[in-house]
C-alpha positions as CSV (number, residue, x, y, z in Angstrom):
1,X,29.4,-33.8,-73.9
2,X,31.5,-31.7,-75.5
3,X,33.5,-34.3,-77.3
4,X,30.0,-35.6,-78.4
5,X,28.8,-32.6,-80.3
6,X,32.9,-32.8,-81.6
7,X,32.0,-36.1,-83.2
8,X,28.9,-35.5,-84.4
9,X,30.1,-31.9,-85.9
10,X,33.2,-33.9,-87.0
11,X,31.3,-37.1,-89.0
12,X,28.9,-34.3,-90.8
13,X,31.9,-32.1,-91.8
14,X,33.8,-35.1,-93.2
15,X,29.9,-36.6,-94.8
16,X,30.2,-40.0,-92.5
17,X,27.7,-41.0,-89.6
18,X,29.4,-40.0,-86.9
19,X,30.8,-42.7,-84.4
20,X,32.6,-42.2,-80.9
21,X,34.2,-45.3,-79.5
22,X,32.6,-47.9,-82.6
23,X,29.1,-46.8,-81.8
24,X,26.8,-44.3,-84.0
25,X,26.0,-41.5,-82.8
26,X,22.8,-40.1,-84.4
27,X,20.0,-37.9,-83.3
28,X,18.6,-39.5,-80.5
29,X,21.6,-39.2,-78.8
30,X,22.6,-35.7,-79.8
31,X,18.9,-35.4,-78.3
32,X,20.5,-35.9,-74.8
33,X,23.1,-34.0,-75.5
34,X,21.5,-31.1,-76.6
35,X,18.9,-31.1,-73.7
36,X,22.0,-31.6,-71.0
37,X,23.6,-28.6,-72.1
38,X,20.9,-26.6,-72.0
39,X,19.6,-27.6,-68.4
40,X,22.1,-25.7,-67.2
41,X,21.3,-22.2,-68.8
42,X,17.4,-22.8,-68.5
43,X,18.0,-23.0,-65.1
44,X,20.1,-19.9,-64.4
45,X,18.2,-17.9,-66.8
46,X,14.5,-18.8,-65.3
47,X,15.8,-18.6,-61.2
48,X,16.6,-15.1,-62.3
49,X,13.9,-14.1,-64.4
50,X,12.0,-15.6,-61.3
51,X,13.9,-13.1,-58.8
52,X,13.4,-10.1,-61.0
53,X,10.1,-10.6,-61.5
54,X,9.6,-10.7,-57.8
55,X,9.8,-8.0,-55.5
56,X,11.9,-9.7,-52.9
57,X,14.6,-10.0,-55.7
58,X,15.3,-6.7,-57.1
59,X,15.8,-5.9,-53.5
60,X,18.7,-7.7,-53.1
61,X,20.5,-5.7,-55.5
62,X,22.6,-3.3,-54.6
63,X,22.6,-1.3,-57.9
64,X,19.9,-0.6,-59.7
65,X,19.4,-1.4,-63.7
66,X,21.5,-2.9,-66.2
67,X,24.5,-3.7,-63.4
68,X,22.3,-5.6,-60.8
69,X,20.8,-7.8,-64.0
70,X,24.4,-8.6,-64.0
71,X,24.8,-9.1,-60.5
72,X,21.9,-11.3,-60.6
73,X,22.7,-13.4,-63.3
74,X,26.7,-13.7,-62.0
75,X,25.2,-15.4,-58.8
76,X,22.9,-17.6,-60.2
77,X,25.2,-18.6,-63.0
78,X,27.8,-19.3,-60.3
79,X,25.7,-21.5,-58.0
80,X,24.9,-23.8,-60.8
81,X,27.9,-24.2,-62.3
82,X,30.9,-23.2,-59.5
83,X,31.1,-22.3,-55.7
84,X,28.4,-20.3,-56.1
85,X,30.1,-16.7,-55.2
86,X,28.3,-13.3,-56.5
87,X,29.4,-9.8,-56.9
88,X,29.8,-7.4,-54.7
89,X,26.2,-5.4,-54.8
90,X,24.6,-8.3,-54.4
91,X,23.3,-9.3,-51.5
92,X,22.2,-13.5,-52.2
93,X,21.8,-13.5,-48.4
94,X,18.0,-13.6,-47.9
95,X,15.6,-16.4,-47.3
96,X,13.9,-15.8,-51.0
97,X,17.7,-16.0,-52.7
98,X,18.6,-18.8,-50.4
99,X,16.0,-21.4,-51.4
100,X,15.8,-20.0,-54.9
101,X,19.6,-20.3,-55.6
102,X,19.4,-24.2,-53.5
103,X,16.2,-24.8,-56.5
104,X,18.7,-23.8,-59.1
105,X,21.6,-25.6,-57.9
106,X,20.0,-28.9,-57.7
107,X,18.4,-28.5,-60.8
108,X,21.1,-27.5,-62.4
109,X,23.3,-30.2,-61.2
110,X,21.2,-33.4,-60.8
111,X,18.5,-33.0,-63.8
112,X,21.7,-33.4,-66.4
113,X,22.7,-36.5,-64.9
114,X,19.4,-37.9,-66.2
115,X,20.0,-37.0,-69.6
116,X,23.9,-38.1,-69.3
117,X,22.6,-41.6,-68.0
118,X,19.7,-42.2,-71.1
119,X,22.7,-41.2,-73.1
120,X,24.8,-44.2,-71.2
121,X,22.6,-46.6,-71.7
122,X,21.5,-45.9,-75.3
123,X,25.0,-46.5,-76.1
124,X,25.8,-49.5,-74.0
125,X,22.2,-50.9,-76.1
126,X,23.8,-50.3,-79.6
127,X,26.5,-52.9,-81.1
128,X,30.0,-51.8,-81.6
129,X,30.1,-51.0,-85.3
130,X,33.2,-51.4,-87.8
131,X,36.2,-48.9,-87.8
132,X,36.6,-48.1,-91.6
133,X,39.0,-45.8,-92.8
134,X,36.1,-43.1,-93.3
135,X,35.5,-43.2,-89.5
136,X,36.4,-39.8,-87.5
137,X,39.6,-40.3,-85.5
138,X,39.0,-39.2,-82.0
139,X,42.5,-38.8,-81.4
140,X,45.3,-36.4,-82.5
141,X,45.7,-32.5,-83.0
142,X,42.7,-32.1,-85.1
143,X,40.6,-33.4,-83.0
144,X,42.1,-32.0,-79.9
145,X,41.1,-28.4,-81.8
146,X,37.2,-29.9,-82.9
147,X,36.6,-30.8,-79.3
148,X,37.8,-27.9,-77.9
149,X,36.7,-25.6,-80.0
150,X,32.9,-27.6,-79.6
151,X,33.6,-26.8,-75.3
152,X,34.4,-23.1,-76.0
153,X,31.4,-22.4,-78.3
154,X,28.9,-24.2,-75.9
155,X,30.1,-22.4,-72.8
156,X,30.1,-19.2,-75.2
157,X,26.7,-19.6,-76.5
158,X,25.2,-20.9,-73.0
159,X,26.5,-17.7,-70.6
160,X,27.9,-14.8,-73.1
161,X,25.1,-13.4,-74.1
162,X,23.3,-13.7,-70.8
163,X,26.3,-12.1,-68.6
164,X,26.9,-9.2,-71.5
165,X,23.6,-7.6,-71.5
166,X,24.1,-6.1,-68.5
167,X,27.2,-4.4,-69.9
168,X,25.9,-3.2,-72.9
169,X,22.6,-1.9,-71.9
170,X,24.6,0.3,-69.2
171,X,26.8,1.5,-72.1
172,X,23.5,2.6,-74.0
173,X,22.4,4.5,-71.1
């Protein structure tokens, strides 16, 4: 997905419809790829919203405030994305973090498959097109740097600003 948002990124910066692999990639695809990469982060940041807003949740933390919002989020980032290990404080070892965490998990894992299969088979519909010498290379150092670059600001933008408030409302306190 990430080399998809690097082509798309890539064929507007160079003023050409972008095209990975001879097919055009326009915005209903980007559509799918914009709503797989935000399953995961919907999911993490409503499961916790969930357990904060219930009681049973907030006490599971082991510290109170700004660091068990970070505790919180850390395990329910991890489950969906990882092995699904938590902090230290926090105890995910309840009946109400159990099934909540299993929700999160499957959500997070099996509802972007959907979107990553439309986005299969809307491609495998279209014709391969012409390459032209305006068509976006996907190969070679500066696209190695575009597709990277398009992973690390993703992954930035989808869990930075959800794990730092923790951090930075304990510093203002």
């Amino acid at each position: 997905m990430a080399v998809m948002i690097a082509v798309f990124v890539g064929g507007l910066m160079v003023g050409r419809t972008p095209e990975y692999l001879r097919k055009r990639i326009g915005f209903p695809e980007m559509r799918y790829v914009v709503l797989y990469a935000l399953v995961a982060p919907t999911a993490v940041l409503g499961c916790a919203a969930l357990a904060i807003a219930l009681g049973e949740g907030q006490s599971s933390m082991g510290n109170p405030g700004p660091h068990g919002l970070t505790e919180l989020v850390y395990a329910y980032t991890s489950n969906v994305n990882s092995n699904g290990s938590a902090m230290a404080g926090f105890n995910g070892a309840t009946e109400f973090h159990n099934m909540l965490v299993t929700a999160a998990m499957l959500i997070g894992r099996y509802v972007p498959m959907v979107f990553l299969l439309a986005l299969a088979g809307r491609l495998a519909r279209q014709q391969p097109g012409v390459v032209t010498v305006g068509t976006l290379q996907a190969r070679g150092v500066n696209f190695v740097a575009l597709a990277t670059g398009a992973a690390l600001m993703l992954a930035l933008l989808n869990f930075l600003s959800a794990l730092s408030l923790g951090p930075l409302a304990e510093g203002l306190l």
